[in-house]
C-alpha positions as CSV (number, residue, x, y, z in Angstrom):
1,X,-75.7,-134.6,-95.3
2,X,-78.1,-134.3,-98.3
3,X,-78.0,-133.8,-101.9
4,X,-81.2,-132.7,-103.5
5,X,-81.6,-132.5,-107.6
6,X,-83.7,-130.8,-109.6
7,X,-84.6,-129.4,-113.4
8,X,-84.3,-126.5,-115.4
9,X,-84.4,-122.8,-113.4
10,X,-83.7,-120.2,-116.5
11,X,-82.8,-117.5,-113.8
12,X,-85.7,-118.0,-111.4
13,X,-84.9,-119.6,-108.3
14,X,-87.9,-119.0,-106.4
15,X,-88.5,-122.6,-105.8
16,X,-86.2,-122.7,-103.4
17,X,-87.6,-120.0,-101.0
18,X,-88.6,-121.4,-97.2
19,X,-91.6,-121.8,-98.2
20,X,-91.4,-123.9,-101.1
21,X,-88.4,-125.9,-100.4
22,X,-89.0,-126.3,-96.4
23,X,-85.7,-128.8,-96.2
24,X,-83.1,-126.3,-96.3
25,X,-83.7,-125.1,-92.7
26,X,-82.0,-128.4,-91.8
27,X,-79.2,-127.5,-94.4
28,X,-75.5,-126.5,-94.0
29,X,-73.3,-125.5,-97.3
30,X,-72.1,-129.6,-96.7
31,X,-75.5,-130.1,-98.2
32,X,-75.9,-130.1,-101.9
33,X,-78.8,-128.4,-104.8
34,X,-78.2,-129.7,-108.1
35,X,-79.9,-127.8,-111.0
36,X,-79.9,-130.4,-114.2
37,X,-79.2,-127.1,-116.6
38,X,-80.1,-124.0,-118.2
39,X,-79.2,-122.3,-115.0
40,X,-79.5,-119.1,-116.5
41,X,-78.1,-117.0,-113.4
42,X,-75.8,-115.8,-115.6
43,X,-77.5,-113.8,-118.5
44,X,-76.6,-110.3,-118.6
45,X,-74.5,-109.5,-115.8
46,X,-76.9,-107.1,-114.9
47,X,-78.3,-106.3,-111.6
48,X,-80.9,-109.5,-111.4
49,X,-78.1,-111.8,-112.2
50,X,-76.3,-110.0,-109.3
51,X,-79.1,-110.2,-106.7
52,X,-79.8,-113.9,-107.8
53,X,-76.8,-115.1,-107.4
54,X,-76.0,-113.3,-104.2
55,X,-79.2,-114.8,-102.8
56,X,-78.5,-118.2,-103.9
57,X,-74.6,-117.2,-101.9
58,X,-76.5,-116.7,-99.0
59,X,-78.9,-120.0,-98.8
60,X,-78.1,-122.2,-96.4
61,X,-77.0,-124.9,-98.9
62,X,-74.3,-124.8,-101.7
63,X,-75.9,-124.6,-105.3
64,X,-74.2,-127.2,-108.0
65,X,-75.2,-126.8,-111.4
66,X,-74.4,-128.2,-115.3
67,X,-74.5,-126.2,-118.2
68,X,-77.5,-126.5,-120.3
69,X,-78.4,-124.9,-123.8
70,X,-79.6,-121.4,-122.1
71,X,-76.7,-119.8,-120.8
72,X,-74.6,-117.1,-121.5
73,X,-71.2,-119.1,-122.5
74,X,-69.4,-115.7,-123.3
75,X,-70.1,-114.5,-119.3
76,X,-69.9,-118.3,-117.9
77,X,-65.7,-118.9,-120.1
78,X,-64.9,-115.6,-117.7
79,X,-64.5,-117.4,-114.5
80,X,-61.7,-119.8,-114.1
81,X,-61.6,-123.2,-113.8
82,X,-60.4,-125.1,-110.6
83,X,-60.4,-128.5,-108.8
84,X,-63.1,-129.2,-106.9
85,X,-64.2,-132.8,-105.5
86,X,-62.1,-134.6,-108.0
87,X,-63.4,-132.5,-111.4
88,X,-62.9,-128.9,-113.0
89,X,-65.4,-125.8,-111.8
90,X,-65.9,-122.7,-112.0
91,X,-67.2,-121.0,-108.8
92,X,-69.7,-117.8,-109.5
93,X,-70.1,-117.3,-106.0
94,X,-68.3,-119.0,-102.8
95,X,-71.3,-122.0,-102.4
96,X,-72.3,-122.1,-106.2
97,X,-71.1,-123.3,-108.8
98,X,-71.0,-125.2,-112.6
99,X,-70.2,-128.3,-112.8
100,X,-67.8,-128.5,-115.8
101,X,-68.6,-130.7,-119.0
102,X,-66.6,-134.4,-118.7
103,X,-65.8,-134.1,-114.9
104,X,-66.1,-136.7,-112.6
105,X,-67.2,-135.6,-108.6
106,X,-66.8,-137.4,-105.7
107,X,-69.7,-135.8,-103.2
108,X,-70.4,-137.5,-100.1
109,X,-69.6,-141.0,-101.0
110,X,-71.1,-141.1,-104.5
111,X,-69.7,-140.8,-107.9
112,X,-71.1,-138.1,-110.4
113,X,-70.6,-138.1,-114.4
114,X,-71.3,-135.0,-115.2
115,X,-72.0,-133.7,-119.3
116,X,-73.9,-130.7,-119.4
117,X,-75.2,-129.1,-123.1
118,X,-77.8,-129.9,-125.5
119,X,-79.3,-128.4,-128.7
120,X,-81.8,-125.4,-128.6
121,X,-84.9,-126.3,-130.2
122,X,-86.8,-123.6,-130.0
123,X,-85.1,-122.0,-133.0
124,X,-87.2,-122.5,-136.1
125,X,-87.0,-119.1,-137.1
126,X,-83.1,-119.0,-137.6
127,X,-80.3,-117.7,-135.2
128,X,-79.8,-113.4,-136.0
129,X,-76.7,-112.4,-136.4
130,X,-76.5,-109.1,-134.2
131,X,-74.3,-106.7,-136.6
132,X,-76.9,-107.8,-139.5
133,X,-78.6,-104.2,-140.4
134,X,-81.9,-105.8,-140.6
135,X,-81.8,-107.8,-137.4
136,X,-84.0,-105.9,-135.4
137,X,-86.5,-105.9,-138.1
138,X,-85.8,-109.4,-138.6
139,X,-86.5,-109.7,-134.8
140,X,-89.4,-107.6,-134.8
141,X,-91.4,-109.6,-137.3
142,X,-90.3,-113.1,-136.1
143,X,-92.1,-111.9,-132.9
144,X,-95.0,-110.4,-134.8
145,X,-95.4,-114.4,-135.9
146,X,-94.5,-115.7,-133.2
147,X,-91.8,-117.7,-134.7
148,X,-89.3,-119.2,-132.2
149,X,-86.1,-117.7,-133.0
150,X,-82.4,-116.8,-131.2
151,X,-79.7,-114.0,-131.4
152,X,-76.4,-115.1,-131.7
153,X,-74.1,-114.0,-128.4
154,X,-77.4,-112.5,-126.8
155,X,-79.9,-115.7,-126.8
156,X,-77.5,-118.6,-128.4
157,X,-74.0,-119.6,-128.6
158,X,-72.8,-122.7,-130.7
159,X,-71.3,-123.7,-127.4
160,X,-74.5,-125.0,-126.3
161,X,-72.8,-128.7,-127.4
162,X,-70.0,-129.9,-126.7
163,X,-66.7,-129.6,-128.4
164,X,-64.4,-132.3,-129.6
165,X,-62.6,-131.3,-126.6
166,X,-64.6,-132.1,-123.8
167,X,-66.0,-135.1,-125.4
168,X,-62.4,-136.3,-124.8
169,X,-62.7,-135.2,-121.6
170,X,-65.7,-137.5,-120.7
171,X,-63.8,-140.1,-122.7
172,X,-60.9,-139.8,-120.6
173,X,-62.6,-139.8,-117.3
174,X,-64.8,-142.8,-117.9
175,X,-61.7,-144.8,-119.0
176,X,-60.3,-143.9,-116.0
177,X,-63.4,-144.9,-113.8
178,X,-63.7,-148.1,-115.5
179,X,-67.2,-147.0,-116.7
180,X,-68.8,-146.8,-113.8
181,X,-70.0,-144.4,-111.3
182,X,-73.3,-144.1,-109.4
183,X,-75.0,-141.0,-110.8
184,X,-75.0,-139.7,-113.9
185,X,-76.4,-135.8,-114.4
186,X,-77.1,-134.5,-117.9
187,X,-78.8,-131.5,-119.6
188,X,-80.2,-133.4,-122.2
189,X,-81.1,-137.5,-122.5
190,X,-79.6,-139.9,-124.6
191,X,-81.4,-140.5,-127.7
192,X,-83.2,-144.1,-127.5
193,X,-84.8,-142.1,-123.9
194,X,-85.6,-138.5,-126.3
195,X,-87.5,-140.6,-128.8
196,X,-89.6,-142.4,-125.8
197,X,-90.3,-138.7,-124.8
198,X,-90.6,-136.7,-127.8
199,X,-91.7,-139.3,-130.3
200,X,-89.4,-137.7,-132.8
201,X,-90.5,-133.8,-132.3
202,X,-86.5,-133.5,-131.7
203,X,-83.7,-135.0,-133.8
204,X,-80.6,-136.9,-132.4
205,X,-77.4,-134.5,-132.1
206,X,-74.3,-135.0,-131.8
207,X,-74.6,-135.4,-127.8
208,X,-77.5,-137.5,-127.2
209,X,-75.9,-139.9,-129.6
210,X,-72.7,-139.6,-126.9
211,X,-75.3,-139.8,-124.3
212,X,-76.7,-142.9,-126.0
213,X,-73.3,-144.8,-126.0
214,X,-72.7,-143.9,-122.6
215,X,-76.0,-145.2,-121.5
216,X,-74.7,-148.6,-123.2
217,X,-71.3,-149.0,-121.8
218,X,-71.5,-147.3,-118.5
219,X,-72.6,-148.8,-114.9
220,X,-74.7,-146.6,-113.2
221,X,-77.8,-146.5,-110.8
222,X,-79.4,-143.2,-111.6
223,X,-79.2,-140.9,-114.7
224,X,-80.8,-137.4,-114.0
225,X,-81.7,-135.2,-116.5
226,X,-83.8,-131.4,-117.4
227,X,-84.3,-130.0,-120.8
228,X,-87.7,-131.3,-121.3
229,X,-89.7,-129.6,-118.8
230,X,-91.4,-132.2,-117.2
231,X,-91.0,-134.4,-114.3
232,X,-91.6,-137.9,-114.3
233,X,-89.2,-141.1,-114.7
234,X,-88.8,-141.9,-117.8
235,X,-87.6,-146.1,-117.4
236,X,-86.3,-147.5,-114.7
237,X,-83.0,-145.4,-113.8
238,X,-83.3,-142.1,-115.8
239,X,-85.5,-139.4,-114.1
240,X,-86.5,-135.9,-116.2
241,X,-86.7,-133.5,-113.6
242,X,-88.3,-129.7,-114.0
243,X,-89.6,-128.3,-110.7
244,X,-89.5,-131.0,-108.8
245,X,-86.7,-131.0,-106.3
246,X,-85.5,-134.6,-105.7
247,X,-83.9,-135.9,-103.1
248,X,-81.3,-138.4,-103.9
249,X,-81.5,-141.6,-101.8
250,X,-78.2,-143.9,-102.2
């Protein structure tokens, strides 16, 4: 059994065709993919979210993924939440699904912390508010400008972090673990790790500081993390991932 890991997909999953990802023709669904965030297979509910996610159904593997900053949190809150490998999920399809925020899985003899989220940067031009009468003209000339910018409930939702909630939830579940598993799997980095890769292009938040304390208190042997587009270990034990697909060695 296997469990590979990779970065960011926003709705595009091609890397893992046959001829791309040549592994899964020695996979079974007791095999594991693990996308680090901003999924994105759930935009619109339209008819490319349909055919992706039936396509990703009918891989030979089971698809895992966290939450990241992308994602439509009004379609993803419609599924229900179940047990699953000793933490919450919700299951979009039979063989994929999110990894909830603050769980704790158990998958083939290793322990996962998962804590998916992180702030949206590329916002500089504001968040719209979509029953403003001049948001489309808004919109219109942002893009004129090429200003970064979101739409609230169509391109950004404040649930992009987490709430108070599931930060208890984490709590909770480390406590109970005695702070320490053997993989940790994030969206975003803690802080001390963003400032090594952005040199302060991106502020702290409220969840890389979490991150952060985790990073201090918690055992681990490898923290794996998207967000930043890039692959390349960062230090020793925390590995940014984009479209790389890593396997995980224990």
């Amino acid at each position: 059994m296997s469990i590979y890991i990779t970065g960011d997909t926003h709705g595009d999953f091609t890397r893992f065709r046959p001829a791309l990802f040549s592994p899964q023709t020695h996979l079974t669904k007791e095999d594991y993919v693990i996308i680090c965030g901003d999924f994105g297979g759930m935009w619109d509910n339209g008819p490319e979210d349909e055919y992706w996610l039936n396509w990703l159904e009918e891989k030979s593997f089971t698809t895992l993924f966290l939450d990241g900053n992308h994602e439509n949190f009004d379609l993803l809150s419609s599924y229900p939440a179940e047990e699953w490998q000793g933490g919450l999920v919700q299951r979009l399809r039979p063989s994929v699904l999110h990894l909830m925020r603050g769980q704790i899985f158990n998958l083939q003899g290793l322990s996962f912390f998962v804590m998916g989220g992180a702030s949206s940067h590329d916002i500089t031009g504001g968040i719209l508010e979509p029953d403003d009468p001049h948001c489309k003209e808004k919109h219109r000339q942002l893009l004129l400008q090429g200003i970064p910018h979101r739409i609230n409930h169509r391109t950004w939702w404040h649930e992009e972090l987490p709430c108070e909630e599931e930060y208890h939830t984490a709590w909770t579940n480390l406590e109970r673990c005695g702070w320490t598993v053997d993989c940790i799997l994030s969206h975003c980095c803690p802080t001390s790790i963003q400032e090594d890769l952005c040199a302060g292009r991106f502020p702290p938040d409220s969840l890389t500081d979490f991150l952060e304390e985790v990073s201090h208190r918690c055992r681990f042997k490898s923290w794996y993390f998207g967000h930043y587009h890039q692959d390349r270990t960062v230090k020793k034990g925390f590995h940014l991932l984009y479209e790389e697909i890593l396997l995980l060695k224990p």
